[in-house]
LUMLUMLO-258760 format. One record per residue (C-alpha): residue in one letter; x, y, z. Coordinates in pm, whole numbers, padded with zeros to 5 digits, always signed. Each point is the difference from the previous one (the first is absolute). Example, Ala and Ser with C-alpha at 12.3 -4.5 7.8 and 13.67 -1.06 7.14 Angstrom:
! LUMLUMLO-258760
a+01230-00450+00780
s+00137+00344-00066
! end
This chain:
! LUMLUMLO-258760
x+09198+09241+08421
x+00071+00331-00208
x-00324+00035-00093
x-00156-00040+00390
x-00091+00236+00208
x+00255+00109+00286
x-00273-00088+00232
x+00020-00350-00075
x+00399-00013-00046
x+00176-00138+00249
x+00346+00151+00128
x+00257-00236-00120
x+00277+00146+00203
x-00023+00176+00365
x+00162+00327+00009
x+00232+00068+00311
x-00122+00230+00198
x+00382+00238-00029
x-00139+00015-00382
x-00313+00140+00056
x-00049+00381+00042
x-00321+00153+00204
x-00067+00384-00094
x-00199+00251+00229
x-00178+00258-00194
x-00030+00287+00227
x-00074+00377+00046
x+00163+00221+00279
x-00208+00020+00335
x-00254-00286-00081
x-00056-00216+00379
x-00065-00259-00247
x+00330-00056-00191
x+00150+00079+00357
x-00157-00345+00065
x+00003-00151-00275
x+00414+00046+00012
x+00003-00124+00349
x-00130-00287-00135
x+00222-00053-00308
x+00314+00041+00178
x-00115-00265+00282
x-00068-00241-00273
x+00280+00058-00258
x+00248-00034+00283
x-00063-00290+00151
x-00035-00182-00356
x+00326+00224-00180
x-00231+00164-00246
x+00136+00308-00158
x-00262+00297+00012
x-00030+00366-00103
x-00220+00263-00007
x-00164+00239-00213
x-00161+00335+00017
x-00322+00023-00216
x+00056+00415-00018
x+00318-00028-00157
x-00113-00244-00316
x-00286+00075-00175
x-00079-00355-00158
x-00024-00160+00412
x-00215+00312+00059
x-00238-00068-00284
x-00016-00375+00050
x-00002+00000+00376
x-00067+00340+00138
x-00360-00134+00127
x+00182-00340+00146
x+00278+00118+00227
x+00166-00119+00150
x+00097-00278-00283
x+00192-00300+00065
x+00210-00140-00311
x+00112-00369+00025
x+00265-00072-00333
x-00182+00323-00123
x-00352-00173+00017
x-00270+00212+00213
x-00048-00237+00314
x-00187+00223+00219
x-00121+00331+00089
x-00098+00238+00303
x+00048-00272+00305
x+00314-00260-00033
x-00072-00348+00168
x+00337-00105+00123
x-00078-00414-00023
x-00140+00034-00390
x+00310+00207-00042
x+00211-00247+00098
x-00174-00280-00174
x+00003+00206-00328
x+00384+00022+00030
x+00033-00396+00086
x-00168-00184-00214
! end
């Protein structure tokens, strides 16, 4: 399997959801990260997920990679969405 593609790897273990960390890329005064969080913290607390959050402005790599994107969400540091957060694929991103 080294030589596969991760598309076609399967997981071999399932992480727990306490060792998983979401991250909200954000700026100050955007209605969307407002939501975005509302969502995040909904989600991570019912399943025990650590999150944090970080402001694009004040690191210039996030603001070149995502500055177009925001807000970002970060799942184990992976991009798993942008601009709108869907609570349920969320969830399932974090469970299985």
């Amino acid at each position: 399997m080294a030589g596969m593609s991760p598309l076609f790897r399967r997981k071999s273990e399932k992480t727990e959801p306490g060792a998983r960390l979401v991250t909200l890329i954000r700026k100050p005064g955007c209605h969307l990260c407002d939501d975005a969080q509302a969502v995040i913290e909904k989600v991570c607390g019912e399943l025990g997920v650590p999150w944090d959050q970080k402001d694009i402005g004040e690191d210039k790599e996030l603001y070149d990679r995502y500055w177009e994107q925001i807000p970002v969400v970060l799942v184990d540091g992976e991009q798993h969405t942008f601009w709108r957060v869907n609570a349920d694929r969320l969830r399932r991103a974090l469970t299985e």
